[in-house]
N, C-alpha and C positions, 0 to 999 in steps of 0.2 A: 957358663951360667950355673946359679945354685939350682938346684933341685927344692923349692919349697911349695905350699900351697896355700890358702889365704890368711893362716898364722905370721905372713910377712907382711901382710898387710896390718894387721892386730899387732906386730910389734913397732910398724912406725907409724902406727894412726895417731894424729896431732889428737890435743887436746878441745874436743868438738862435742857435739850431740848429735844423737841418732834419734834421729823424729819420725815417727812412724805415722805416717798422715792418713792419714785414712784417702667388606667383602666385595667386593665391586666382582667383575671378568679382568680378567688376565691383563696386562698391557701388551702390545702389540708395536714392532719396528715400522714405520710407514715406508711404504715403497718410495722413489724419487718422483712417480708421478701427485701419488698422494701426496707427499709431502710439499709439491707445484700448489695443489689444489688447496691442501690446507692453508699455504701464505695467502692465495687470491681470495678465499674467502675471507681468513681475516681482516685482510686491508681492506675489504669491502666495508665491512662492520666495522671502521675504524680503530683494531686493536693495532698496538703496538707491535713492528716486526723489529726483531734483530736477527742478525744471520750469525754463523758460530765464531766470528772472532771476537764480534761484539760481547757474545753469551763468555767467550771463557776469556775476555776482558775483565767481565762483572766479574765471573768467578775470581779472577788472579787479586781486585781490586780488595773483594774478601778477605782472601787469604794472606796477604801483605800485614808483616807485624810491623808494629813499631819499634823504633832504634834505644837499643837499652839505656845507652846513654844520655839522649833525651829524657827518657822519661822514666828513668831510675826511681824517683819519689814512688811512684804509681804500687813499686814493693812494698813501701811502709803504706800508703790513704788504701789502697785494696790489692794486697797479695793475693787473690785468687786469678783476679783479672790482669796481673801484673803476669802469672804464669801463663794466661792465655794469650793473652795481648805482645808481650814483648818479646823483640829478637834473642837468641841466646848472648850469655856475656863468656862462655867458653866453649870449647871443643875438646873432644877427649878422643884424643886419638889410638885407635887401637891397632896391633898388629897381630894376625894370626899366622903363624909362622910354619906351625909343624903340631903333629900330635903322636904320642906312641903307645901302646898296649891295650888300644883301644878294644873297648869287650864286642865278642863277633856274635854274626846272628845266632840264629835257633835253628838248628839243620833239620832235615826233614826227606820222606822219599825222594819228591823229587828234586830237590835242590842239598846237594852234597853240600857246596861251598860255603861257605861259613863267612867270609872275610870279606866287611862291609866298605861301601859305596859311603864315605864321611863326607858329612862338611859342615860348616860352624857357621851359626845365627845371629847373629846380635840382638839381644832383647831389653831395652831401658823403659824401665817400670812399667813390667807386665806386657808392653805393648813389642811386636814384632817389628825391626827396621832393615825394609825390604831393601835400601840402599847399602846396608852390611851384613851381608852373607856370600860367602866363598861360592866357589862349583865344587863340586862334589870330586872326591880322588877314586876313582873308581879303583876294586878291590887293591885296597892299599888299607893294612892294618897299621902302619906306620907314615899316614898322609904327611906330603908337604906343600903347602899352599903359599905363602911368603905373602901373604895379600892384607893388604892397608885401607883406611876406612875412616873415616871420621864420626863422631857422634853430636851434634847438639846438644848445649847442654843448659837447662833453664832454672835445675833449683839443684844446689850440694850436697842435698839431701836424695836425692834422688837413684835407683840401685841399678846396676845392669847385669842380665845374666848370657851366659857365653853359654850356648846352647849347642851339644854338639850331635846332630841329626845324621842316620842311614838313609841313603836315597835309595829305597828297595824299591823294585819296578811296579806293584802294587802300592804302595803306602810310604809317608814316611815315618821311619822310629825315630826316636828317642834313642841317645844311649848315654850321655850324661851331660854334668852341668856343674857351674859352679858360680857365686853371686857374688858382686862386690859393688861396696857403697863407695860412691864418688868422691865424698866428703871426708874419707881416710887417704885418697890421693892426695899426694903433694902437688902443687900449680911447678911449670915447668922442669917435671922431674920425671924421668923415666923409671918405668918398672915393670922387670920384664925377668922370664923363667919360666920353671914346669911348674904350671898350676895343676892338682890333684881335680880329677873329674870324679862329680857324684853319683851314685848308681841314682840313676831314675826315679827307682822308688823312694826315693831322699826329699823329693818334690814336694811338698808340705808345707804348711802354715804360709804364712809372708815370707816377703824373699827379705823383710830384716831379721826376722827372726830365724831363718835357714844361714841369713851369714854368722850372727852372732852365735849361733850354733857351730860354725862349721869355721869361726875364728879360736871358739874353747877346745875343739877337736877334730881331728882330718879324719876322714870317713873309714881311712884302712884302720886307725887305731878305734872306732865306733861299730866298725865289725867285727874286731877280736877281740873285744870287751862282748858283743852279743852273744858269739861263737861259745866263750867260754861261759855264760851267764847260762844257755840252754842248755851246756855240757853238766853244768851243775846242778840244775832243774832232774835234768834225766835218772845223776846218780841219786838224789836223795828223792827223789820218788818212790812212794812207798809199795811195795807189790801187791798183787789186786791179790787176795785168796777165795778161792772160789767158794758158792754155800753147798751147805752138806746135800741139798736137796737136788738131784740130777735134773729134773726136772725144773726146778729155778728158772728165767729166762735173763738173770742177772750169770748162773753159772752157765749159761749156754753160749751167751754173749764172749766170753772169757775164752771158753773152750772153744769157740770159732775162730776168736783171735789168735791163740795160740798158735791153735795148725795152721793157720795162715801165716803168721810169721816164719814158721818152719819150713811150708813149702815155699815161702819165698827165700830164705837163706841158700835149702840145697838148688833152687834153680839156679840162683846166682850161683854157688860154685860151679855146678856141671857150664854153665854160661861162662867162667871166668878159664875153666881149663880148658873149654873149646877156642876161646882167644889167644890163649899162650900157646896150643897147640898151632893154631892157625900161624901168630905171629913166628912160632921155630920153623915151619915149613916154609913160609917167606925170606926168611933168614937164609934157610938153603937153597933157596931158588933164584936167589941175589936180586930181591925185592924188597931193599932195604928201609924204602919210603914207607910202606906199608907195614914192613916189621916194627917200624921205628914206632909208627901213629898208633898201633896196636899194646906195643908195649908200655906208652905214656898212659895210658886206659883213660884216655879221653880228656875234656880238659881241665886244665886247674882252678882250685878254687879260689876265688877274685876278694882282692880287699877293697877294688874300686874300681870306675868305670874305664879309668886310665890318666892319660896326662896330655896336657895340650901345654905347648908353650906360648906366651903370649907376652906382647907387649904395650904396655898401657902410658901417656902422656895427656895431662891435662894441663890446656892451654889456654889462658886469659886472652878475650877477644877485647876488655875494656883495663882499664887505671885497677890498680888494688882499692884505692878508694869506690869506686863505684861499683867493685865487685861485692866489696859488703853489704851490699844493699839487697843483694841477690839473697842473703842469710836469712830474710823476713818472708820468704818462699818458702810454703812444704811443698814437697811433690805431691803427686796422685794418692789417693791412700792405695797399699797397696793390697792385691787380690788375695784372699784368704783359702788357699788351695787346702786344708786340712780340717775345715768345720766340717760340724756332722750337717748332714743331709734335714733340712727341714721340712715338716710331714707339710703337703701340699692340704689346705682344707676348703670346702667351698662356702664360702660368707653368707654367700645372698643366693636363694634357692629358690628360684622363680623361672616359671616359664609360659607367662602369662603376658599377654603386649601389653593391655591394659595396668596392669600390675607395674613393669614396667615404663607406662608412661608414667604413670600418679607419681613414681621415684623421682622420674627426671625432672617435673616439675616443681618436687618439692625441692631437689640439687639446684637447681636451676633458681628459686625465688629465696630461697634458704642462705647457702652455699654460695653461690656464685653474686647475686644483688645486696646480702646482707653483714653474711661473715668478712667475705672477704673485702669485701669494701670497707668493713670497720676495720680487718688487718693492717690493708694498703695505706690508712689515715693515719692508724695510728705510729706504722713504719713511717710513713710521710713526714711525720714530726721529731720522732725521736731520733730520726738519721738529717734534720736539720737540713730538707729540701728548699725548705722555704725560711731563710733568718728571720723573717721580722716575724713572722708565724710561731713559728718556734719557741721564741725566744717569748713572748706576751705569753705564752701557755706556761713556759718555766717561772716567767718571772710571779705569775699568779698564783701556781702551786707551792713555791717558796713562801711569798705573801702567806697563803692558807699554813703553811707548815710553822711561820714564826708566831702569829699573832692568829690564832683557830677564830676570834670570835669576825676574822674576816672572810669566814669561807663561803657563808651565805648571802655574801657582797658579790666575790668575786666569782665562783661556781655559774650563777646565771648570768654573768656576764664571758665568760667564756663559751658559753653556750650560747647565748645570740651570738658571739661575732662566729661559731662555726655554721651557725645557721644563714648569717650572712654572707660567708665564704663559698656556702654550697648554692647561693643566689648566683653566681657566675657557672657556666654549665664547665666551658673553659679548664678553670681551676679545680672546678668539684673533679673530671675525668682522669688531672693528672694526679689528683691526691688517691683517689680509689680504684685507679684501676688499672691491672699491670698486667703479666702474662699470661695468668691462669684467666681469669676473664674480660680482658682488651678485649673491643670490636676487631675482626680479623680486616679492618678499613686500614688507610693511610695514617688514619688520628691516632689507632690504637696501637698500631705499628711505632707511631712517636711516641704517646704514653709508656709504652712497654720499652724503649730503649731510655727514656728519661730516667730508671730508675740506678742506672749505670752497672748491672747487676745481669751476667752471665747467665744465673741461673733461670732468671725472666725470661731474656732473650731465648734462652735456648726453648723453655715450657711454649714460650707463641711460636715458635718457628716450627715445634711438635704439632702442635695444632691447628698451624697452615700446612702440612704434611698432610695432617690424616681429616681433617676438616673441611679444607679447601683446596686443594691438589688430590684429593682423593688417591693418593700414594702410600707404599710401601719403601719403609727404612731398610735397608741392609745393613748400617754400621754404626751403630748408636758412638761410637768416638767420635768418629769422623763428622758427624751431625754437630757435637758438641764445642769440636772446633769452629767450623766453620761458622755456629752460630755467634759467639764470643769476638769472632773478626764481624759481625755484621755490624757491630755498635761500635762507634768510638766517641769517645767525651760525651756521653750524653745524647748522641743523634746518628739517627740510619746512617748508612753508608751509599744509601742504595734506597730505592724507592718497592715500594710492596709488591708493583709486577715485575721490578730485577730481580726480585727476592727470588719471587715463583721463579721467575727463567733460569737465575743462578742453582738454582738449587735442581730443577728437572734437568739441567745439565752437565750436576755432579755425577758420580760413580757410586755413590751410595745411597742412592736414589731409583727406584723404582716406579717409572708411571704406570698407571693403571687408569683404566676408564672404567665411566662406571653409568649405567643404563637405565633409565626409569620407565615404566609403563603406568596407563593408567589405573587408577586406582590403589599404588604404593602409599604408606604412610610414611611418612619422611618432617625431618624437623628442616627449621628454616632457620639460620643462621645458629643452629646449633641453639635454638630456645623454645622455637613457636612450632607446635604442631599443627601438622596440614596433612592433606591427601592431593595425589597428583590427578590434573586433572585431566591435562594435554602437555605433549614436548614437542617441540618444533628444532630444528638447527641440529649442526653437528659436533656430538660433545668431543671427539677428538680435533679436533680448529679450534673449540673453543668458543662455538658459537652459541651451544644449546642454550635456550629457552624453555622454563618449565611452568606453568600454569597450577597455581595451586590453590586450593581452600581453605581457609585456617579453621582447625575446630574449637569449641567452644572451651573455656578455660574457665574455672574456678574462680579467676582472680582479672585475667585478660578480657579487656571486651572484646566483643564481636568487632572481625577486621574481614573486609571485603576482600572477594577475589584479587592476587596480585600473579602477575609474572616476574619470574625474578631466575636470576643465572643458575646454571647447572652446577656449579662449584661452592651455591649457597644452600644446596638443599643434601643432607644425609637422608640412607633409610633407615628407620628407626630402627629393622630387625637388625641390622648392623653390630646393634650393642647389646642384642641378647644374648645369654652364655647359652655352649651347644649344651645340651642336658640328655641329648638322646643316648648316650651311654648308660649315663642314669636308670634310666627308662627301664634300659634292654636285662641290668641285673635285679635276679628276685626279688619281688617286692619292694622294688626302686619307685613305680608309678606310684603305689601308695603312697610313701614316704614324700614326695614330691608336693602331691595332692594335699595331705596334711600339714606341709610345711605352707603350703601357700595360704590354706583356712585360718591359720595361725595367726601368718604375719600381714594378710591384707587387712584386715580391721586394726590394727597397730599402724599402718601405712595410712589409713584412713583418715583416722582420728588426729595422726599428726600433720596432715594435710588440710583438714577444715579447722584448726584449732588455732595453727599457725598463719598460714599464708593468707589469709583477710588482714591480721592484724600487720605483719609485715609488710604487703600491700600498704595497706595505709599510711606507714611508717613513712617508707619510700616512696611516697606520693608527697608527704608533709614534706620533706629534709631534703627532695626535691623543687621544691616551688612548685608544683604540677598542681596543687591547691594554695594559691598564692594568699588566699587570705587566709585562711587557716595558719599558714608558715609566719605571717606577717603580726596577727595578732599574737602567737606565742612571740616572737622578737621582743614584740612591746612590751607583753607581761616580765618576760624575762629582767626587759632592762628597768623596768617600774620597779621589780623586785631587790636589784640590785640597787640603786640608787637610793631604796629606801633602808636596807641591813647597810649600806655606805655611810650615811647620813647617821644613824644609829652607832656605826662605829666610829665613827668622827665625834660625835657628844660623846661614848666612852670614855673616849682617848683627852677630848680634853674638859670632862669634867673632875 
């Protein structure tokens, strides 16, 4: 086998591109008796039971992709959800074979031994794959592993890195690495040898940009170019000369420096003659092991991590025809290990409930009823959800573009038939509103997956996490998958309480209960403020009931006493930031204080200025004031009819 390292790759990589994608209490295990108790009571209250094959039934139904070759198109109409959604169309087989001269630990009092515990990782884009990685060779500087592995594989753009790790009994290191892009393998072609491992510290930037790096130069020729670059540095530095003034603290600096360098030279000699002496009295004591390790004076300097030999095979699971389809895939973007650190700042400096309620309300009538409903519309049309829709609003704006003295025809007449469209409650829900604020209901659950969009799905499924499951995420990937199987073509897979069970039955999933007493302030469905009034039932079953108040609103009427479920109600302090650090540094409280006199009359002022008027908005363009809604229609289409009739004598006078 040759000896090369990812320059063999760079000399037979096809003609391609490289795309660079870019507070609750704790939860608690239920005993087996508890967990009796909990089923009995739910079935009492009529809740839904599954037992666990059913729950990792949901889950498996989830996580099931669809067959690339059915639904290859889905690359070109939405490559995002194509990469989520479908089965891989190859496999990359790898083999890890053996490794040698791999760099040994950091020795230390008590642990003499130096010579590490290997084994090798497989990493495809950024992410760890726990089904390819070796056992570790225990003290074996020159491992051999002969171990085979397969990789899925979903976009040819895609990089993998061969990670090769010390299992020390403490931790585990790192000790090198090396990356390679999928999309410079040839399909049924092996390639296999000693690939050059990268020191660690080599770990930087994107892993395309470390291959492309390390396709222009191997890491032993990028540290003999360093080597000599500092060597250069050194001699043409210019020599410090000291000032005439003894006293100077620039000559004192100098002259500390000096004699330090000097008593470190003579210790190192008297240090380097006690070793040779050492090593010649082992010599004649016929302790050659220790003569030998002495007289090497420790070990050599490294031009790389070492070498792994490896071999690499990527194999078409579909037709060459159907594999091109896979080419309208980028991968993940990948992780930027070498940006600078961004300074952390805090935005919103409050620590006031009241302060933060006024915000939430104004988020909430603002933000969530206004913006984004005008977003969702105007996504609604331009992404041609609805053809006959669509197309009357093109066909109109074209009209206004050819012939302008039609725009005051046609403009109010586009405007009643939206005002007419949001007369259906139905049509108006699935045009405005999508993951970030869908009812966390069955409806909104449809709405949100209607929009055929990953990204939706995943933001409601966050929001049924920390909203209505009152849970803790462990794995933001793992979330992102599974959210992306939740939807296919357009509709659930799965009903809003499989969701809940599939999901409190995942691994990356954390339940937590969370406890109410009387007198909390807490929002209700995540809009309406209330205070608690009484809780009844058991929130781990599932059963709690919470009695609550709504307080008085700016813009809300007055709504009577309701009870309503435990998983509908947050406490508000939930979403205050802790500021008590703040606090604790000098002059923090003032700073705090001042910030809040500042910004609460700014808070104010855009809270009564706005939200009446918005209100009313959203009460018209609702029908909620049906005659108000009705009379603008009419004026609308009076107005049109008659700039119509005007453009019609224009045209044919």
């Amino acid at each position: 086998s040759s000896r090369f390292g990812s320059r063999e790759l760079c000399r037979n990589r096809p003609q391609g591109r490289l795309v660079p994608s870019e507070g609750g209490q704790s939860g608690r295990t239920l005993s087996s008796k508890k967990f009796k108790a909990r089923r009995s009571t739910m079935s009492q209250a009529n809740y839904p039971i599954f037992d666990g094959d059913e729950r990792s039934s949901l889950l498996k139904k989830v996580q099931t992709k669809d067959d690339f070759r059915a639904k290859k198109w889905r690359c070109v109409t939405h490559p995002v959800r194509a990469f989520e959604t479908l089965s891989p169309y190859a496999v990359l087989g790898v083999g890890i074979m053996a490794a040698r001269d791999l760099t040994e630990r950091e020795s230390g009092f008590f642990n003499t031994d130096t010579t590490p515990d290997p084994y090798v990782q497989v990493i495809l884009d950024d992410t760890e794959l726990e089904k390819c990685k070796t056992l570790p060779a225990r003290r074996m500087k020159e491992p051999t592993w002969m171990y085979q592995c397969e990789v899925d594989v979903l976009a040819p753009t895609s990089m993998v890195r061969i990670q090769v790790k010390d299992d020390r009994p403490t931790e585990k290191a790192d000790i090198g690495f090396f990356d390679v892009c999928l999309g410079d393998i040839p399909y049924d072609k092996a390639i296999e040898g000693w690939f050059e491992l990268r020191f660690q510290e080599s770990l930087l930037m994107t892993s395309v940009q470390r291959y492309q790096q390390h396709c222009e130069m191997r890491e032993e020729t990028l540290t003999e170019e360093e080597a000599l670059r500092k060597k250069k540095e050194q001699a043409s530095a210019p020599s410090v000369v000291p000032a005439a003034d003894p006293d100077d603290k620039q000559t004192k600096l100098v002259t500390k420096t000096q004699l330090y360098a000097e008593s470190k030279d003579r210790a190192l000699d008297a240090f380097q003659a006690c070793v040779h002496s050492t090593a010649d009295i082992s010599d004649q004591m016929g302790l050659e092991t220790i003569s030998k390790s002495l007289r090497e004076g420790g070990r050599k300097k490294r031009s790389n991590a070492g070498e792994v030999y490896i071999s690499l095979r990527l194999k078409l699971l579909v037709s060459r025809f159907d594999s091109l389809f896979a080419y309208a895939m980028d991968a993940p973007a990948p992780e930027n290990l070498g940006g600078l650190k961004q300074d952390v700042k805090i935005t919103r400096k409050i620590d006031v409930q009241r302060v933060y309620d006024d915000i939430m309300e104004v988020k909430v009538r603002v933000l969530d009823d206004a913006v984004l409903c005008c977003v969702y519309g105007f996504r609604y049309l331009v992404t041609w959800r609805s053809l006959p829709l669509s197309a009357i609003y093109l066909v109109g704006l074209l009209l206004c573009c050819w012939k302008t003295y039609l725009t005051w025809a046609i403009i109010p007449l586009l405007l009643a038939i939206s005002l007419i469209v949001n007369r259906f409650p139905s049509a108006r829900s699935y045009m405005t509103r999508g993951g970030q604020n869908a009812a966390l209901t069955e409806e909104g659950f449809k709405h949100t997956a209607a929009w055929r969009d990953s990204g939706e799905v995943l933001k409601y499924v966050t929001r049924v996490l920390k909203e209505d499951m009152k849970a803790k995420l462990t794995d933001p990937r793992q979330l992102k998958t599974f959210a992306s199987q939740a939807v296919r073509d357009g509709q659930p897979t799965l009903t809003l309480e499989q969701l809940r069970l599939a999901l409190s039955a995942a691994d990356f999933v954390e339940m937590e209960e969370q406890y109410f007493r009387k007198g909390d302030l807490v929002w209700v469905n995540g809009r309406f403020p209330a205070k608690v009034e009484s809780t009844a039932g058991d929130p781990s079953a599932g059963t709690d009931r919470v009695l609550v108040t709504y307080e008085k609103s700016l813009v809300m009427e007055d709504l009577p006493p309701e009870e309503v479920r435990g998983r509908q109600v947050t406490l508000r302090a939930d979403g205050l930031p802790n500021l008590d650090p703040l606090r604790k540094v000098p002059g923090g409280a003032g700073i705090l204080d001042s910030a809040i006199e500042a910004i609460y009359p700014i808070i104010e002022d855009v809270r009564h200025l706005s939200l009446p008027g918005i209100h009313q908005l959203t009460e018209i363009f609702t029908w909620k004031k049906s005659t108000v809604t009705t009379i603008m229609v009419v004026v609308l289409l009076i107005i049109s009819s008659l700039f119509g009739y005007a453009a019609w004598l224009h045209r044919t006078s």
